[in-house]
C-alpha positions, -999 to 999 in steps of 0.1 A, spaced: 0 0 0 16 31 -6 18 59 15 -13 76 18 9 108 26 23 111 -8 -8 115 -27 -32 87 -42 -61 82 -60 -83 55 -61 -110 53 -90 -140 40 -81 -160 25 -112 -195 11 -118 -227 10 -129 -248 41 -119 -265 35 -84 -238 13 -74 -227 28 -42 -197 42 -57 -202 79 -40 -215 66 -7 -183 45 -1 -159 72 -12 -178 96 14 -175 68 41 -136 61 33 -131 102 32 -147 107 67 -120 80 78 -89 94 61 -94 129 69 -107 113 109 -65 98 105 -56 133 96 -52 131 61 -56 159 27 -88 140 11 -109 152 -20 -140 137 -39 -143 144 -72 -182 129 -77 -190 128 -114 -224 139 -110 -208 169 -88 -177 176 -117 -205 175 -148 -220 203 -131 -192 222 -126 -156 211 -146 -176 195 -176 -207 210 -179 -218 212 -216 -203 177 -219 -229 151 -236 -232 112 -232 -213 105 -268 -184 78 -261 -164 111 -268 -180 132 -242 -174 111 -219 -141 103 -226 -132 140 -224 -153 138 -190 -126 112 -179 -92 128 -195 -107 159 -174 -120 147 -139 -83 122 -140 -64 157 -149 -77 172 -117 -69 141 -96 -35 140 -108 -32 176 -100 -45 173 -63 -26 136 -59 7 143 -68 5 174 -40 2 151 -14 -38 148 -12 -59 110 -14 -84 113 -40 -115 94 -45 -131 98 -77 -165 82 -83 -172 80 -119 -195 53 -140 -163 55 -166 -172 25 -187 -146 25 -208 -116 4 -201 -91 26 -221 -98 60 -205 -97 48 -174 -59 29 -183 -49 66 -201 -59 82 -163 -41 54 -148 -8 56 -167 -6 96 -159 -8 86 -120 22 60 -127 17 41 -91 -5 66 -71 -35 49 -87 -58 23 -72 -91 9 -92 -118 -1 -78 -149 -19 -93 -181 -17 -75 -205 -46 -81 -237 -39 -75 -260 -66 -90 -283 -45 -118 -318 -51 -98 -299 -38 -70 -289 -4 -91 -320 -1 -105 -339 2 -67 -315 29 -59 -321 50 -93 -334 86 -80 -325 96 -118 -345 73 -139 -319 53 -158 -330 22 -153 -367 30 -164 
């Protein structure tokens, strides 16, 4: 595991509704309870803000990606632990964000069974 005090970011990736942003909250109320530099970067939050104007196209949301893994390189290598949750379907953005981290990057798949996501939906995606 490398130290936390260096900078890090762990990717969290899923289906939408899969819990993605509720375990990044509950792992950044621990780190920054240890006294560490955390930041989210939620994908619903960073659309809003960073990429608004940004469709759904597999190039949207590739730029989405390239964009939300700038900022987490950014924040990471200056010492902060940064949890991004992002839906990021696509295996190749994600290894591009991956291979600008070098080894401050940790993956993590969420699997949420799809009946599962689909209770959870407040955004009507599943419908």
């Amino acid at each position: 595991m490398p130290n936390l005090d260096d900078g890090l970011t762990v990717w969290f990736t899923g289906l939408p509704s899969a819990g993605k942003t509720t375990i990044a909250h509950a792992l950044e109320k621990r780190l920054l309870d240890e006294g560490h530099k955390v930041e989210v970067l939620d994908g619903d939050v960073v659309r809003t803000h960073l990429t608004k104007g940004l469709g759904f196209s597999k190039e949207d949301r590739d730029e989405n990606i390239r964009r939300i893994g700038y900022v987490a390189n950014l924040l990471s290598r200056n010492g902060a632990v940064v949890l991004c949750s992002v839906i990021s379907p696509y295996r190749s953005i994600r290894d591009e964000v991956r291979e600008r981290h070098g080894d401050r990057f940790i993956e993590v798949y969420v699997s949420t069974p799809v009946d599962v996501c689909a209770s959870r939906d407040v955004k009507g995606l599943y419908a």
